[in-house]
C-alpha positions as CSV (number, residue, x, y, z in Angstrom):
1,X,30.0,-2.8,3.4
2,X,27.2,-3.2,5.5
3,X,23.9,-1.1,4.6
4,X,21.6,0.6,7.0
5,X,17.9,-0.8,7.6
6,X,15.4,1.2,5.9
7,X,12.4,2.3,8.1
8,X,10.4,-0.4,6.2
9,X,13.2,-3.1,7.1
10,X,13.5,-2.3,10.9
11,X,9.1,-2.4,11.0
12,X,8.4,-5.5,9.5
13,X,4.8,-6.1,11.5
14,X,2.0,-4.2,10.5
15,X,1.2,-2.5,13.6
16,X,4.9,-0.5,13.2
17,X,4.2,0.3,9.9
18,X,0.8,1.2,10.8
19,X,1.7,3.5,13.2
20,X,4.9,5.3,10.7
21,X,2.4,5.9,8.3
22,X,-0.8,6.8,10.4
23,X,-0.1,10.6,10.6
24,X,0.7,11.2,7.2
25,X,-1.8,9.1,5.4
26,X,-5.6,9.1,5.8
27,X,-7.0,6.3,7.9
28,X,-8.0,4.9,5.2
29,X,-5.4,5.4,3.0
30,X,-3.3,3.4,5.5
31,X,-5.8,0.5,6.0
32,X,-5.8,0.4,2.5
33,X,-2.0,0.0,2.2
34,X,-1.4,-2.4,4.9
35,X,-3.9,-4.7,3.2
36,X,-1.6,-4.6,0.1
37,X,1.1,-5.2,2.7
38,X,-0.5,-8.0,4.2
39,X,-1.5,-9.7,0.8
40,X,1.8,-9.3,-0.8
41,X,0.0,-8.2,-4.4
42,X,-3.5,-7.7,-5.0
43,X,-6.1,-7.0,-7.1
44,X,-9.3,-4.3,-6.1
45,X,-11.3,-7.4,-5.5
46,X,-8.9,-9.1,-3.2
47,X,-8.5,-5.9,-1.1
48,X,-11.9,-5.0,-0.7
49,X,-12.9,-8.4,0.3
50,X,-9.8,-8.5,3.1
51,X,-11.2,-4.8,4.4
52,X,-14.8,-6.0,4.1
53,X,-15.4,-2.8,1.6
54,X,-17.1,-2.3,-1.1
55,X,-14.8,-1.9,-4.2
56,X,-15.9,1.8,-4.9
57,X,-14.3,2.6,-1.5
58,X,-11.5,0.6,-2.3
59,X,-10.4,2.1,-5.7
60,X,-10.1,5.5,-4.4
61,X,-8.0,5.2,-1.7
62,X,-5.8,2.7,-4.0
63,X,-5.8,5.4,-6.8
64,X,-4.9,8.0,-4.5
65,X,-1.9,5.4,-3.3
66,X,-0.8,5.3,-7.0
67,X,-0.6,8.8,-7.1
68,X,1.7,9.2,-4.6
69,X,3.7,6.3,-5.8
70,X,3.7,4.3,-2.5
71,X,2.1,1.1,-4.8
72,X,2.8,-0.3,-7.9
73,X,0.6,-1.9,-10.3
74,X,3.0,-5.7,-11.0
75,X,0.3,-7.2,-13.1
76,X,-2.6,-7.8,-14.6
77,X,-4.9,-10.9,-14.2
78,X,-8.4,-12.1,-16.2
79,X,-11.6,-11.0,-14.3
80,X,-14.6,-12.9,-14.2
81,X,-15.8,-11.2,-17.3
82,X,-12.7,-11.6,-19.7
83,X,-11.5,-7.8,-18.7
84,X,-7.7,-7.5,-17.0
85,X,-7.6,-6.7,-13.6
86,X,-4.6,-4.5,-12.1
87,X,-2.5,-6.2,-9.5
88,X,-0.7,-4.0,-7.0
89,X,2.0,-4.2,-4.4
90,X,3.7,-1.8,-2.0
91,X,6.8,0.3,-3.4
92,X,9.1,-0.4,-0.5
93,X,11.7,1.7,-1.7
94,X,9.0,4.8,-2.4
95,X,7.3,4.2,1.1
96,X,10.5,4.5,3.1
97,X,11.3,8.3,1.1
98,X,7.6,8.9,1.7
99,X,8.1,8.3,5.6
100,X,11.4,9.8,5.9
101,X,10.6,13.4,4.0
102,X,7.3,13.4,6.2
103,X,9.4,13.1,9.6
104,X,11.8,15.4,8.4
105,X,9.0,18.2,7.6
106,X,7.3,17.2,10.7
């Protein structure tokens, strides 16, 4: 039995994704996502330096992700000062519901 492509599946670059996303996320919500796209997994640290932002912007945006369940934290890691950092990654599965009820209300 052959499955369907998700939205996710059938938009692989970032651009397509980008532009799925873009009017039901903040702009930065979405640059903020893509980056975890982009990086696969990745800390605070690692997303702010790939969006040259401060990490105060960064957490926020990440945080509000988290609340909607379109990331996942996958990890931890040791920071520089012996404390774990959170790594995260997209939640494909969560990402292609949160696109699909958007459209349909839309």
């Amino acid at each position: 039995m052959e499955s369907q492509p998700t939205l996710f599946d059938a938009a692989q670059n970032r651009n397509e994704v980008y532009h799925a996303i873009e009017p039901f996320l903040s702009e930065k919500r979405a640059q903020v996502l893509i980056a975890i796209m982009e990086l696969g997994e990745a800390t605070d640290e690692q997303i702010a330096e790939k969006l040259h932002w401060t990490i105060n912007r960064v957490t926020g945006r990440r945080h509000e992700l988290q609340d909607l369940s379109l990331i996942e934290q996958v990890g931890t890691e040791k920071g520089p000062y012996g404390y774990p950092r959170s790594i995260w990654q997209v939640n494909t599965l969560q990402l292609n519901y949160f696109i699909t009820q958007q459209q349909k209300e839309n």
